[in-house]
N, C-alpha and C positions, 0 to 999 in steps of 0.2 A: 451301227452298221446296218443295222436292219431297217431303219428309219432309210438308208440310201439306196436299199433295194438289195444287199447283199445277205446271203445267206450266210448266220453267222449261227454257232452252238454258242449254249450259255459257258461262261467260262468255268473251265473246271474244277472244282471244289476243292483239291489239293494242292493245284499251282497257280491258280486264278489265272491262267492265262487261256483266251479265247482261242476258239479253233474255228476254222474257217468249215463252210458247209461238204457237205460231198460234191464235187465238180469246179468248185470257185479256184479261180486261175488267180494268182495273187498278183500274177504282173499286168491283168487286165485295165485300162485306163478306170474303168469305173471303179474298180475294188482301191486301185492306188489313191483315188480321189476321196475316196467315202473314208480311208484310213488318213489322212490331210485331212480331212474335216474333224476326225475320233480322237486324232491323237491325244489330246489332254485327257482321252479317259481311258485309256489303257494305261493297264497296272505297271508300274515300278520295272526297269527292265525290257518294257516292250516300246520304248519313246524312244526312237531312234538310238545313236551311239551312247550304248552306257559309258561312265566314268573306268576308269584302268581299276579302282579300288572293286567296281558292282562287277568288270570281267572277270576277277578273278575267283571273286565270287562264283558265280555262273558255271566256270572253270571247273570249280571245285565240285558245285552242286553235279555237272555232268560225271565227274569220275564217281561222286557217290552214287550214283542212279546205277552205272556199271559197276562196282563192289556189290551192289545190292541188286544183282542178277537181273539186268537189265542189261547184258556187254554190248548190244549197236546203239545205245544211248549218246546222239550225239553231241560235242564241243558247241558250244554257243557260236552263233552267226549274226554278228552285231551287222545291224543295216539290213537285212530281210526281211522282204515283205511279209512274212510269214512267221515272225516272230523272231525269237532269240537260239529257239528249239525247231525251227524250220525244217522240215524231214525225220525229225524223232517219229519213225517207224512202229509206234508202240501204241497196244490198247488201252485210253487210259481208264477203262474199267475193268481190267485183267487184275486181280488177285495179285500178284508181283510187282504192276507199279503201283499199286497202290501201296502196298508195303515200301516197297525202294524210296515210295514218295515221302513216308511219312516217315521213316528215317532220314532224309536227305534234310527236311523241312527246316530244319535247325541251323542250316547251311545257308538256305536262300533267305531265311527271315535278315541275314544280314544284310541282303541290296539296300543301296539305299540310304543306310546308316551313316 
């Protein structure tokens, strides 16, 4: 992404999924272009419409992020430009998700399978 001029953060170290810069508009033609070009290397889950098995996955891992004190953790948003977690409202260097996260982890290693 960054090779196409988008500001992109390194992907997160607990969910591996990338987050877009402060200001980047995801429905911007450029950003939707540079994601067409990336796709094949975003992780598991972030390649367009997951399978029904990897949503419900997903599913799951979202009500664990909220069991595990995270309650505006949102349901997965298959087809968003901005991932699967598009609007997850959360710091992901906050003390909590990181916890919530690595409980959950056991959940999400399943996409995929």
């Amino acid at each position: 992404m960054r090779d196409h001029e988008i500001d992109m953060a390194d992907p997160d170290p607990s969910t591996g999924v990338p987050q877009f810069g402060e200001g980047v508009d995801p429905d911007d033609p450029a950003v939707k272009q540079a994601l067409a070009a990336c796709q094949d290397l975003l992780p598991v889950g972030s390649r367009g419409e997951p399978s029904d098995a990897d949503l419900d996955v997903y599913v799951a891992f979202a009500q664990c992020m909220r069991d595990n004190g995270l309650p505006s953790f949102p349901d997965p948003q298959p087809g968003s430009a901005g991932g699967l977690f598009a609007g997850a409202d959360v710091d992901r260097n906050d003390p909590a998700f990181q916890q919530a996260a690595q409980q959950c982890q056991t959940i999400l290693d399943k996409a995929g399978a």
